[in-house]
VOBA-1610 file (N, C-alpha, C; in pm, whole numbers, padded with zeros to 5 digits, always signed):
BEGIN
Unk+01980-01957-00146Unk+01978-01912-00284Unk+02055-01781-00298Unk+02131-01745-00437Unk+02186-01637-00427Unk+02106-01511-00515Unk+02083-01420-00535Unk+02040-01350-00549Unk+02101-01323-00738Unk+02023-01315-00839Unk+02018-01277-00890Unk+02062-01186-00971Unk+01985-01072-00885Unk+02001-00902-00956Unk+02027-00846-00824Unk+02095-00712-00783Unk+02137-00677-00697Unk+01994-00566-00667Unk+01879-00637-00570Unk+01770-00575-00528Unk+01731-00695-00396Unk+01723-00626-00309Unk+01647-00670-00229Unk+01507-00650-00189Unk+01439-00531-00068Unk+01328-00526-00069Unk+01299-00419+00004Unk+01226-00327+00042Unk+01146-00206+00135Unk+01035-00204+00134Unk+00992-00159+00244Unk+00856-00107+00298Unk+00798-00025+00202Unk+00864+00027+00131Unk+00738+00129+00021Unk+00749+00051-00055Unk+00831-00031-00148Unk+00809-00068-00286Unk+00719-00217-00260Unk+00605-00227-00372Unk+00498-00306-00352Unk+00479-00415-00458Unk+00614-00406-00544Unk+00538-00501-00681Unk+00562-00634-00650Unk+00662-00718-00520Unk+00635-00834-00545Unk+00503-00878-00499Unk+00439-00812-00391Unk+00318-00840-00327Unk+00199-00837-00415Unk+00228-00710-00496Unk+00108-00726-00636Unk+00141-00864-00680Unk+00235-00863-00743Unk+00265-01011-00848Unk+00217-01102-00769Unk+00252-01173-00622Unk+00195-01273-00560Unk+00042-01252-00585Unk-00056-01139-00550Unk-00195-01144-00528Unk-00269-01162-00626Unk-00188-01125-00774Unk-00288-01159-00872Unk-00236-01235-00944Unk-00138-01353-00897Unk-00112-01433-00960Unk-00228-01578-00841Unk-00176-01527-00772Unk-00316-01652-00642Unk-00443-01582-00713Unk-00488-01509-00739Unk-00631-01475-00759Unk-00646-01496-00913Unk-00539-01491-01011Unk-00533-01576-01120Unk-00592-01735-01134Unk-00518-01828-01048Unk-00534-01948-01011Unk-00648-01962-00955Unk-00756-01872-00863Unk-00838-01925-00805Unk-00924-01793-00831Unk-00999-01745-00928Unk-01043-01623-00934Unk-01187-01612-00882Unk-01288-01702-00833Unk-01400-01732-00772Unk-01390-01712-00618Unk-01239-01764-00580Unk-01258-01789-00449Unk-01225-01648-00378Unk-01314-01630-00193Unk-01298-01588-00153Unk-01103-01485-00131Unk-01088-01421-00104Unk-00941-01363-00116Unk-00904-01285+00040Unk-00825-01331+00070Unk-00839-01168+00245Unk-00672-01217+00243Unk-00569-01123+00260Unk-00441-01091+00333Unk-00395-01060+00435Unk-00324-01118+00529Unk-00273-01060+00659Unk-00149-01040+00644Unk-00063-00936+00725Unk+00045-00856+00727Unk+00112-00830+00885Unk+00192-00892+00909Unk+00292-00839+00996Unk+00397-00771+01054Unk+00393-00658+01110Unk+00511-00562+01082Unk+00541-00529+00973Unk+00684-00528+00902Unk+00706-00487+00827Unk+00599-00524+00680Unk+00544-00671+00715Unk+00478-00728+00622Unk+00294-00672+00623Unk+00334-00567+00746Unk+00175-00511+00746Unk+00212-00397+00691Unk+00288-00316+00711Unk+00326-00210+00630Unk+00319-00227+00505Unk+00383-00277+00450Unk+00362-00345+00301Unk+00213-00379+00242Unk+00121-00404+00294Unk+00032-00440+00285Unk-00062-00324+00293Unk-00020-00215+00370Unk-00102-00095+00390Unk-00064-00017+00254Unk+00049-00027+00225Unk+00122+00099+00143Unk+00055-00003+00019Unk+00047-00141-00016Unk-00041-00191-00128Unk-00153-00091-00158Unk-00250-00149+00011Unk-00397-00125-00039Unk-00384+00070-00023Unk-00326+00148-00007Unk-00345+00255-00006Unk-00315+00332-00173Unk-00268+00258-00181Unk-00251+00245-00319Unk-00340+00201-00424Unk-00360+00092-00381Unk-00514+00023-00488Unk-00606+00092-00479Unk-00685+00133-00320Unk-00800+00121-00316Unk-00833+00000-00338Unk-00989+00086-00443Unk-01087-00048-00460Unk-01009-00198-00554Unk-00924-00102-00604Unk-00906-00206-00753Unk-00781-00265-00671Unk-00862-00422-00614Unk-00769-00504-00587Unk-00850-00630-00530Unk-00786-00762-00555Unk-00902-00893-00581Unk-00930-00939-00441Unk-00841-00851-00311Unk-00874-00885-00191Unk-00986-00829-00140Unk-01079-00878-00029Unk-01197-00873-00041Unk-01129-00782+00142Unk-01085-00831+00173Unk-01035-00745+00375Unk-00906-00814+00361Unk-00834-00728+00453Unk-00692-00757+00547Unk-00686-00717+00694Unk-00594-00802+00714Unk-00592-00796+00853Unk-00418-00769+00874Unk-00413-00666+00974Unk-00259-00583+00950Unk-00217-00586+01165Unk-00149-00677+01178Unk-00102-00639+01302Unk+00061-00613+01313Unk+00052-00488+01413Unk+00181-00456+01475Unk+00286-00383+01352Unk+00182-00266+01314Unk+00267-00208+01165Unk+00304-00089+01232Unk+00416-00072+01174Unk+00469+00057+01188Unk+00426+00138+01122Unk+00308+00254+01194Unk+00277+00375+01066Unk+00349+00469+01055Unk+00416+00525+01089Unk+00507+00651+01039Unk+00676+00584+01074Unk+00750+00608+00989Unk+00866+00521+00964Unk+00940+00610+01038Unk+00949+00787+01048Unk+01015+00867+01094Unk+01014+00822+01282Unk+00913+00819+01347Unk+00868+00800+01473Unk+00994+00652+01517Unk+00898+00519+01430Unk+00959+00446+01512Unk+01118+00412+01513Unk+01227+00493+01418Unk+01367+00484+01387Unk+01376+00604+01542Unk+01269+00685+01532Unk+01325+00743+01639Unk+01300+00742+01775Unk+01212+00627+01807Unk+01192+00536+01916Unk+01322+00431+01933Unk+01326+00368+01832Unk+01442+00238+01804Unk+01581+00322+01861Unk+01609+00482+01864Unk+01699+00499+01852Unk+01736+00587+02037Unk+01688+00544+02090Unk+01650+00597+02233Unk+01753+00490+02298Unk+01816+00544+02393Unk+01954+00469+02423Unk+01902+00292+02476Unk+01815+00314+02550Unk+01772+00148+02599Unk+01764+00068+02456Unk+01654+00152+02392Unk+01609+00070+02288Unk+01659+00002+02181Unk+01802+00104+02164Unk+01918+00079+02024Unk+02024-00008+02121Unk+02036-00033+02260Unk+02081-00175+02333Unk+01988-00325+02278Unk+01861-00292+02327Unk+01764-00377+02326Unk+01712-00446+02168Unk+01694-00322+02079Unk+01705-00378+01965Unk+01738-00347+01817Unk+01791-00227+01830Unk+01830-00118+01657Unk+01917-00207+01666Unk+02058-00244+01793Unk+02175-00283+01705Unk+02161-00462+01665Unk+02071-00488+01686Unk+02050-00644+01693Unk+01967-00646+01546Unk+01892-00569+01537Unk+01826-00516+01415Unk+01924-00493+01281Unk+01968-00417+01323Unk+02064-00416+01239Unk+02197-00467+01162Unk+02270-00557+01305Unk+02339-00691+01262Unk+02312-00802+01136Unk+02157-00782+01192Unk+02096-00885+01134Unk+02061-00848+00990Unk+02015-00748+00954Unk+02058-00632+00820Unk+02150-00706+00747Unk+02268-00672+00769Unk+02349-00641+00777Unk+02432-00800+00689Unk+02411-00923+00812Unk+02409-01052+00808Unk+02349-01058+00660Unk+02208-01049+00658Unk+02101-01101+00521Unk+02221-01055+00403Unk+02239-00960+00399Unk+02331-00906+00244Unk+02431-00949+00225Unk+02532-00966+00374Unk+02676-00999+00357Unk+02687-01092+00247Unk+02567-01223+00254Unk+02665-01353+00143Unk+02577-01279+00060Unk+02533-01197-00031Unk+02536-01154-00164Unk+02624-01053-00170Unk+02745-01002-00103Unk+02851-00921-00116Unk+02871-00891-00287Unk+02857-01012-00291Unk+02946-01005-00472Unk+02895-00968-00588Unk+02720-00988-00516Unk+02627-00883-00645Unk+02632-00748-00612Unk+02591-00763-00462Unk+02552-00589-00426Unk+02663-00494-00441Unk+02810-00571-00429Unk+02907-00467-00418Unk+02920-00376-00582Unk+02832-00456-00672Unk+02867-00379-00821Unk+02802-00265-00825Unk+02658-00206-00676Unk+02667-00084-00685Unk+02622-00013-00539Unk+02709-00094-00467Unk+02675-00043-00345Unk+02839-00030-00242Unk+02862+00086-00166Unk+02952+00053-00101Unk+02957-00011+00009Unk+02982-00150-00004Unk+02950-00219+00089Unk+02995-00227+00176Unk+03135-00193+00227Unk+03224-00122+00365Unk+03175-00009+00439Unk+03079+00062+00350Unk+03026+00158+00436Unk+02903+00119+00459Unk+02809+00041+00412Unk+02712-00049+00464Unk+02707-00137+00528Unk+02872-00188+00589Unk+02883-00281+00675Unk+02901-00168+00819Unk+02918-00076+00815Unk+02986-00007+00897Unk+02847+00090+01016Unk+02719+00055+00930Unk+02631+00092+00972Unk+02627+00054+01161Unk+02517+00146+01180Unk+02493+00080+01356Unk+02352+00087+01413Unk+02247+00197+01341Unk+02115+00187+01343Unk+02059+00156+01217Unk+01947+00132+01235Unk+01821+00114+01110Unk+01852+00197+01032Unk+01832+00327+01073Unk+01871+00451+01011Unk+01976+00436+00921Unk+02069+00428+00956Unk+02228+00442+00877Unk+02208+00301+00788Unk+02171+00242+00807Unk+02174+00064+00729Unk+02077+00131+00561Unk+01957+00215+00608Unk+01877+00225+00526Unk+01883+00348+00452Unk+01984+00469+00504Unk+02064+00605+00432Unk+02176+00493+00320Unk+02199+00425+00381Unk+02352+00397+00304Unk+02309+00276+00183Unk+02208+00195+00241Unk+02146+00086+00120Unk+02014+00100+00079Unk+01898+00089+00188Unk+01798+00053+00118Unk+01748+00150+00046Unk+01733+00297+00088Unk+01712+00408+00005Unk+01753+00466-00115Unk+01938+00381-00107Unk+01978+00430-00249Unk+01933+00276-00380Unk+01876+00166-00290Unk+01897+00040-00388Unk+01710+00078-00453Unk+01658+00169-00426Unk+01491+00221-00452Unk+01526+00351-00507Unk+01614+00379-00528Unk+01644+00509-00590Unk+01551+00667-00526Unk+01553+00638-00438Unk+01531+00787-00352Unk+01632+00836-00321Unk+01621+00973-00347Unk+01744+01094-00314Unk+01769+01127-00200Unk+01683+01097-00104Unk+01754+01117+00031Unk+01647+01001+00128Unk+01701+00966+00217Unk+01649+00891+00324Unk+01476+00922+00380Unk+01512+01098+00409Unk+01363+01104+00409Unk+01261+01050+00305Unk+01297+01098+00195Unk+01220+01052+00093Unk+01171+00884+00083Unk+01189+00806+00118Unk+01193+00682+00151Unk+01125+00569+00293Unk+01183+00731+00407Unk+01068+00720+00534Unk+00952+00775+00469Unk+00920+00915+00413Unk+00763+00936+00380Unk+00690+00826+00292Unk+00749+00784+00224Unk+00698+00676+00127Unk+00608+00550+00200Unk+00754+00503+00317Unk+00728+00405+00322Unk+00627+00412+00465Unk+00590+00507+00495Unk+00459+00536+00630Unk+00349+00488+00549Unk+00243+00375+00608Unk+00152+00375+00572Unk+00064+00504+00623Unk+00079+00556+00706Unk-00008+00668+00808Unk-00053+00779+00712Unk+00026+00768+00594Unk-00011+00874+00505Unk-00062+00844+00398Unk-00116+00667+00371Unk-00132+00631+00254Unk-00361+00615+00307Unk-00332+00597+00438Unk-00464+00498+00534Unk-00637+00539+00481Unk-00620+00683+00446Unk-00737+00735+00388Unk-00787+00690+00263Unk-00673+00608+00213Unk-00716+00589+00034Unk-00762+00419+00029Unk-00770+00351+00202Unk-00776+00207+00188Unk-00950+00206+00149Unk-00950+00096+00050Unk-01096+00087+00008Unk-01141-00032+00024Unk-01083-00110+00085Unk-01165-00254+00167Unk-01191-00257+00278Unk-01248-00326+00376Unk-01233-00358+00514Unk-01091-00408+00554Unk-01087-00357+00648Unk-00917-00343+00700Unk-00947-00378+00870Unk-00910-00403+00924Unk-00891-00441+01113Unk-00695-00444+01112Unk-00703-00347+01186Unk-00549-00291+01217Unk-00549-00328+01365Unk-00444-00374+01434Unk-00450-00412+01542Unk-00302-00359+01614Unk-00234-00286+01701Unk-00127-00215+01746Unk-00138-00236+01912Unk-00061-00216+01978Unk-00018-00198+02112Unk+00055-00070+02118Unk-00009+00006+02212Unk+00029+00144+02247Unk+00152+00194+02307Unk+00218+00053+02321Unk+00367+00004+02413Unk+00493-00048+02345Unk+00451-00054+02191Unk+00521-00108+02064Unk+00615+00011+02053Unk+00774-00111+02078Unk+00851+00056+02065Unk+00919+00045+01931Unk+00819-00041+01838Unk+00906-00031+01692Unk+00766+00066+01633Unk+00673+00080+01692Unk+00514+00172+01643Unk+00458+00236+01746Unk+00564+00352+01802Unk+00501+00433+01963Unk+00360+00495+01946Unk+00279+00465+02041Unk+00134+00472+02027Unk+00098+00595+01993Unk+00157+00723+02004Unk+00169+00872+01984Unk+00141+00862+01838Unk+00230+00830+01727Unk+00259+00776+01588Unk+00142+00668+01510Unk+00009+00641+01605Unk-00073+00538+01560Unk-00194+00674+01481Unk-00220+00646+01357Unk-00310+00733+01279Unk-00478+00755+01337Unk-00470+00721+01447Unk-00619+00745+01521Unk-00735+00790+01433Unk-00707+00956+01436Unk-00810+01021+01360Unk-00764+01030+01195Unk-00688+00971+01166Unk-00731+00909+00988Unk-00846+00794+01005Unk-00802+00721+01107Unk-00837+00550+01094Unk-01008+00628+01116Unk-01025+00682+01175Unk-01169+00743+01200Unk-01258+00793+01144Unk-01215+00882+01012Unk-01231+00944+00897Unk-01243+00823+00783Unk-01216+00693+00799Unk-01234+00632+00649Unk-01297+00484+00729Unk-01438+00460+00685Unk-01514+00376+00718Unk-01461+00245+00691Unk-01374+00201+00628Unk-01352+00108+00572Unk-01196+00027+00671Unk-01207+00123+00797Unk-01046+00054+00873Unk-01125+00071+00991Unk-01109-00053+01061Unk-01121-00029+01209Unk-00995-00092+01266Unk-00971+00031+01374Unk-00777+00047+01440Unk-00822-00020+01592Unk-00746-00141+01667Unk-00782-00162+01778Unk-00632-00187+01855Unk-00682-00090+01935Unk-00542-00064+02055Unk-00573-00114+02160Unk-00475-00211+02198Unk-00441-00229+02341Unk-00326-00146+02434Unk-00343-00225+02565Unk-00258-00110+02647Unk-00166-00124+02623Unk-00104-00268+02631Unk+00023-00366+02615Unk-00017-00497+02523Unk+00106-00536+02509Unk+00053-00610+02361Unk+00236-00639+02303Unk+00320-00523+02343Unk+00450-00493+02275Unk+00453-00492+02135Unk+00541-00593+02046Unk+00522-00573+01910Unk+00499-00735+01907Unk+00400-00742+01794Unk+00344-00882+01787Unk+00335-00978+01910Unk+00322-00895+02037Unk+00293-00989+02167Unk+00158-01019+02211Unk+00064-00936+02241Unk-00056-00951+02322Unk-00075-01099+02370Unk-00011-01133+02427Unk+00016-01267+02497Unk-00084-01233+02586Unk-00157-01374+02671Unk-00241-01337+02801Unk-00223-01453+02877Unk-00295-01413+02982Unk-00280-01536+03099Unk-00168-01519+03169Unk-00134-01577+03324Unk-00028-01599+03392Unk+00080-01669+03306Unk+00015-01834+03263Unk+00144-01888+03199Unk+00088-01906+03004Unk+00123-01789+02932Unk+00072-01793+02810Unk+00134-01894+02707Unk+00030-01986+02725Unk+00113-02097+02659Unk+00005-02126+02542Unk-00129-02058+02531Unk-00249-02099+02435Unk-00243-01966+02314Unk-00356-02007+02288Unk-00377-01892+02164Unk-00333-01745+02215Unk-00316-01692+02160Unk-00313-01539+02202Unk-00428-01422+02111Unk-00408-01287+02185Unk-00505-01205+02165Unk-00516-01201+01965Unk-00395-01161+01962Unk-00362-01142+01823Unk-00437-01289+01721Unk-00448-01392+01763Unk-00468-01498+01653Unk-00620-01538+01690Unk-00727-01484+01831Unk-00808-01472+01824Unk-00904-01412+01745Unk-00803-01255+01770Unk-00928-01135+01673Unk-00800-01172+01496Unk-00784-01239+01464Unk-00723-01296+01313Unk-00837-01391+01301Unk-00876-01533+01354Unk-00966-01606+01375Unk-01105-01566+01316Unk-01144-01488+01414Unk-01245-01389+01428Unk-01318-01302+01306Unk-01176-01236+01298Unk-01205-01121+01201Unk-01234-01214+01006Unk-01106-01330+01000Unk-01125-01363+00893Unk-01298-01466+00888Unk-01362-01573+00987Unk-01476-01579+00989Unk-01586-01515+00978Unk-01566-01408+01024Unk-01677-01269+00975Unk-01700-01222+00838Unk-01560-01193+00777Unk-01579-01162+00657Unk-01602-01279+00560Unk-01559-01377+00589Unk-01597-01493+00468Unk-01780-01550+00510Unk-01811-01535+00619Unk-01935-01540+00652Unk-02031-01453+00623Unk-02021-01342+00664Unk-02117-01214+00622Unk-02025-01101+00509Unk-01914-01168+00464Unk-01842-01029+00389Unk-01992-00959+00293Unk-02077-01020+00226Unk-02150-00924+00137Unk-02268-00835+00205Unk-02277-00893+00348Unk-02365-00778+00437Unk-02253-00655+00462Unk-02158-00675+00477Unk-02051-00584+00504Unk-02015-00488+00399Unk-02009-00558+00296Unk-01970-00463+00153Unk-02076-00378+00118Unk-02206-00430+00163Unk-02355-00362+00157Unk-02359-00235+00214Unk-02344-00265+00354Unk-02327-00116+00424Unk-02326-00032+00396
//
Protein backbone atom coordinates (compact mmCIF):
# COMPACT_ATOMS: atom_id res chain seq x y z
CA UNK A 1 0.00 0.00 0.00
CA UNK A 2 1.19 3.49 -0.60
CA UNK A 3 1.00 5.87 1.87
CA UNK A 4 -1.30 8.50 1.83
CA UNK A 5 -0.07 11.54 3.76
CA UNK A 6 3.58 11.90 4.23
CA UNK A 7 3.68 10.46 8.14
CA UNK A 8 4.92 7.52 9.21
CA UNK A 9 5.38 6.57 12.92
CA UNK A 10 7.64 7.01 16.45
CA UNK A 11 8.03 5.82 19.68
CA UNK A 12 6.56 8.91 21.38
CA UNK A 13 3.62 9.67 19.24
CA UNK A 14 0.57 7.47 20.53
CA UNK A 15 -2.65 8.30 18.61
CA UNK A 16 -2.81 5.35 16.34
CA UNK A 17 -2.63 2.98 19.36
CA UNK A 18 -5.34 5.13 21.17
CA UNK A 19 -7.60 4.91 18.02
CA UNK A 20 -7.02 1.01 17.78
CA UNK A 21 -7.91 0.57 21.78
CA UNK A 22 -10.99 2.38 21.87
CA UNK A 23 -12.18 1.50 18.84
CA UNK A 24 -11.77 -2.69 20.00
CA UNK A 25 -13.21 -1.62 23.36
CA UNK A 26 -15.96 0.25 21.38
CA UNK A 27 -16.95 -3.09 19.67
CA UNK A 28 -16.66 -5.14 22.72
CA UNK A 29 -17.09 -2.78 25.76
CA UNK A 30 -18.01 -5.65 28.50
CA UNK A 31 -15.22 -7.69 27.58
CA UNK A 32 -12.21 -8.26 29.47
CA UNK A 33 -9.24 -5.83 27.67
CA UNK A 34 -5.13 -6.43 28.45
CA UNK A 35 -2.30 -5.26 25.64
CA UNK A 36 1.06 -6.62 24.97
CA UNK A 37 3.99 -4.66 23.45
CA UNK A 38 7.20 -5.51 21.93
CA UNK A 39 10.17 -3.43 21.65
CA UNK A 40 9.49 -0.70 19.94
CA UNK A 41 5.76 -1.79 20.27
CA UNK A 42 6.38 -1.93 24.14
CA UNK A 43 7.64 1.40 24.21
CA UNK A 44 4.68 2.64 22.63
CA UNK A 45 2.61 1.08 24.89
CA UNK A 46 4.46 2.47 27.97
CA UNK A 47 4.56 6.09 26.63
CA UNK A 48 0.39 5.27 26.05
CA UNK A 49 -0.23 4.11 29.54
CA UNK A 50 2.08 6.77 31.10
CA UNK A 51 0.12 8.96 29.70
CA UNK A 52 -3.41 7.67 30.48
CA UNK A 53 -2.94 6.43 33.69
CA UNK A 54 -6.13 5.29 35.00
CA UNK A 55 -8.27 6.57 32.15
CA UNK A 56 -7.85 3.80 29.77
CA UNK A 57 -10.28 0.59 28.92
CA UNK A 58 -7.19 -1.75 29.41
CA UNK A 59 -7.46 -3.58 32.45
CA UNK A 60 -2.99 -4.83 32.48
CA UNK A 61 -0.21 -5.00 29.84
CA UNK A 62 2.35 -6.92 29.34
CA UNK A 63 5.60 -5.03 27.80
CA UNK A 64 8.69 -7.20 26.81
CA UNK A 65 12.15 -6.16 25.66
CA UNK A 66 11.40 -2.17 25.65
CA UNK A 67 13.77 0.18 25.35
CA UNK A 68 13.52 2.65 28.38
CA UNK A 69 15.69 5.46 27.79
CA UNK A 70 16.11 6.08 23.98
CA UNK A 71 19.43 8.16 24.71
CA UNK A 72 21.29 4.84 26.28
CA UNK A 73 20.29 2.34 23.78
CA UNK A 74 21.36 4.62 20.32
CA UNK A 75 24.32 4.74 22.44
CA UNK A 76 24.80 1.10 22.99
CA UNK A 77 23.65 0.44 19.17
CA UNK A 78 26.43 2.75 18.42
CA UNK A 79 29.54 0.88 20.01
CA UNK A 80 31.72 -0.34 17.13
CA UNK A 81 30.67 -4.28 17.35
CA UNK A 82 27.22 -3.34 17.77
CA UNK A 83 26.68 -0.68 14.74
CA UNK A 84 28.50 -3.97 12.62
CA UNK A 85 26.04 -6.31 14.25
CA UNK A 86 23.07 -4.20 14.10
CA UNK A 87 22.57 -0.01 13.83
CA UNK A 88 23.69 -0.46 10.17
CA UNK A 89 21.29 -3.33 9.36
CA UNK A 90 18.81 -1.32 11.41
CA UNK A 91 19.05 1.23 9.60
CA UNK A 92 19.13 -0.06 5.92
CA UNK A 93 16.14 -1.35 6.76
CA UNK A 94 14.83 2.33 7.81
CA UNK A 95 15.77 3.41 5.24
CA UNK A 96 14.30 0.46 2.70
CA UNK A 97 10.51 1.02 4.52
CA UNK A 98 10.42 4.86 3.10
CA UNK A 99 12.36 4.51 -0.09
CA UNK A 100 9.00 3.31 -2.18
CA UNK A 101 7.08 6.30 -0.62
CA UNK A 102 9.98 8.58 -2.00
CA UNK A 103 7.33 10.53 -3.86
CA UNK A 104 5.19 11.56 -0.86
CA UNK A 105 7.91 12.03 1.66
CA UNK A 106 10.15 13.91 -0.70
CA UNK A 107 7.37 16.97 -0.62
CA UNK A 108 8.92 17.62 2.80
CA UNK A 109 11.70 15.77 3.55
CA UNK A 110 15.25 15.72 2.14
CA UNK A 111 15.35 12.58 1.11
CA UNK A 112 19.13 12.32 -0.22
CA UNK A 113 20.12 13.27 3.00
CA UNK A 114 17.91 10.69 4.64
CA UNK A 115 19.16 8.21 2.39
CA UNK A 116 22.61 9.05 3.32
CA UNK A 117 22.05 8.22 6.95
CA UNK A 118 24.25 5.28 8.72
CA UNK A 119 22.97 5.01 12.43
CA UNK A 120 19.55 5.09 14.12
CA UNK A 121 20.65 8.27 15.25
CA UNK A 122 21.21 10.12 11.95
CA UNK A 123 18.04 8.21 10.22
CA UNK A 124 15.94 9.77 13.18
CA UNK A 125 17.92 13.63 13.37
CA UNK A 126 17.25 13.81 9.67
CA UNK A 127 13.44 12.15 9.48
CA UNK A 128 11.70 10.90 12.24
CA UNK A 129 12.18 13.89 14.58
CA UNK A 130 11.58 16.46 12.00
CA UNK A 131 8.28 14.33 10.45
CA UNK A 132 6.84 14.81 14.67
CA UNK A 133 7.89 18.19 14.61
CA UNK A 134 10.51 18.33 17.40
CA UNK A 135 13.24 20.90 17.24
CA UNK A 136 15.98 18.91 17.88
CA UNK A 137 16.62 15.12 18.14
CA UNK A 138 17.00 15.24 21.78
CA UNK A 139 13.73 16.46 22.16
CA UNK A 140 12.25 13.37 20.60
CA UNK A 141 14.75 10.83 22.53
CA UNK A 142 13.26 12.45 25.92
CA UNK A 143 9.82 12.01 24.70
CA UNK A 144 10.11 8.93 23.40
CA UNK A 145 11.85 7.11 26.88
CA UNK A 146 9.25 5.41 28.55
CA UNK A 147 11.72 5.52 31.81
CA UNK A 148 10.42 8.91 32.35
CA UNK A 149 6.81 8.42 31.68
CA UNK A 150 6.78 4.71 34.29
CA UNK A 151 5.60 6.50 37.54
CA UNK A 152 2.33 7.78 35.99
CA UNK A 153 1.37 3.90 34.82
CA UNK A 154 -2.00 3.24 36.58
CA UNK A 155 -2.77 -0.40 35.71
CA UNK A 156 -0.96 -3.55 36.37
CA UNK A 157 1.92 -3.69 34.12
CA UNK A 158 4.67 -6.93 34.13
CA UNK A 159 7.71 -5.51 32.19
CA UNK A 160 10.02 -8.15 31.33
CA UNK A 161 13.96 -7.08 29.97
CA UNK A 162 17.27 -8.97 29.78
CA UNK A 163 20.15 -7.26 31.38
CA UNK A 164 22.25 -8.30 28.11
CA UNK A 165 19.78 -6.42 25.63
CA UNK A 166 22.06 -4.27 23.69
CA UNK A 167 19.09 -2.36 22.12
CA UNK A 168 17.94 -1.77 26.36
CA UNK A 169 21.54 -1.98 28.37
CA UNK A 170 20.56 -3.21 31.77
CA UNK A 171 22.33 0.03 33.44
CA UNK A 172 19.29 2.12 31.49
CA UNK A 173 16.44 -0.37 33.02
CA UNK A 174 14.20 2.09 35.52
CA UNK A 175 14.69 -0.28 38.61
CA UNK A 176 13.95 2.14 41.34
CA UNK A 177 10.97 3.95 39.44
CA UNK A 178 9.56 0.40 38.69
CA UNK A 179 9.78 0.11 42.66
CA UNK A 180 8.20 3.29 43.66
CA UNK A 181 4.83 2.64 41.66
CA UNK A 182 2.84 -0.45 42.84
CA UNK A 183 1.18 -0.96 39.84
CA UNK A 184 4.56 -2.34 37.53
CA UNK A 185 6.34 -5.29 38.33
CA UNK A 186 10.00 -5.21 36.24
CA UNK A 187 11.50 -8.86 35.81
CA UNK A 188 15.14 -9.21 34.79
CA UNK A 189 16.94 -11.90 33.60
CA UNK A 190 20.64 -12.46 33.20
CA UNK A 191 20.43 -13.24 29.48
CA UNK A 192 17.47 -13.27 27.53
CA UNK A 193 19.19 -10.71 24.63
CA UNK A 194 16.38 -8.74 22.98
CA UNK A 195 13.17 -10.69 22.68
CA UNK A 196 15.27 -14.02 23.23
CA UNK A 197 15.05 -15.78 26.64
CA UNK A 198 15.16 -18.93 24.73
CA UNK A 199 15.95 -22.12 27.09
CA UNK A 200 17.05 -25.55 26.92
CA UNK A 201 20.08 -27.11 25.00
CA UNK A 202 18.01 -27.44 21.74
CA UNK A 203 15.23 -24.50 22.14
CA UNK A 204 12.81 -25.58 19.98
CA UNK A 205 9.48 -25.25 22.61
CA UNK A 206 7.87 -22.42 24.27
CA UNK A 207 10.15 -19.97 25.60
CA UNK A 208 10.62 -17.92 28.85
CA UNK A 209 9.00 -14.88 27.36
CA UNK A 210 5.53 -16.64 26.13
CA UNK A 211 5.40 -18.55 29.44
CA UNK A 212 5.35 -15.55 31.90
CA UNK A 213 2.80 -13.80 28.72
CA UNK A 214 0.67 -17.12 29.29
CA UNK A 215 0.87 -16.74 32.83
CA UNK A 216 0.63 -13.26 33.46
CA UNK A 217 -2.49 -12.79 31.01
CA UNK A 218 -4.39 -15.99 33.04
CA UNK A 219 -3.91 -14.29 36.28
CA UNK A 220 -5.33 -11.22 35.44
CA UNK A 221 -8.43 -12.42 33.57
CA UNK A 222 -8.80 -14.93 36.50
CA UNK A 223 -8.27 -12.96 39.64
CA UNK A 224 -7.89 -9.34 37.86
CA UNK A 225 -10.66 -7.91 40.54
CA UNK A 226 -8.67 -9.42 43.62
CA UNK A 227 -5.82 -7.52 42.09
CA UNK A 228 -7.50 -4.19 41.40
CA UNK A 229 -8.72 -4.64 45.17
CA UNK A 230 -5.41 -4.51 46.66
Amino acid sequence: DSLQTPRTYCAANTEDLEAVIHHVHSLHPSAPFMAAGVSMGGMLLLNYLGKTGRDTPLMAAAIFSAGWNVFESVESLEKPLNWLLFNYYLTTCLQSSISRHRQMLEKLFDMDLVMKARTVREFDKQFTSVMFGYRTIDDYYEDASPCRKLKSVGIPVLCLNSVDDVFSPGHAIPVETAKQNANVALVLTSCGGHIGFLEGIWPRKCTYMDRVFKQFVQAMFEHGNKIFSM
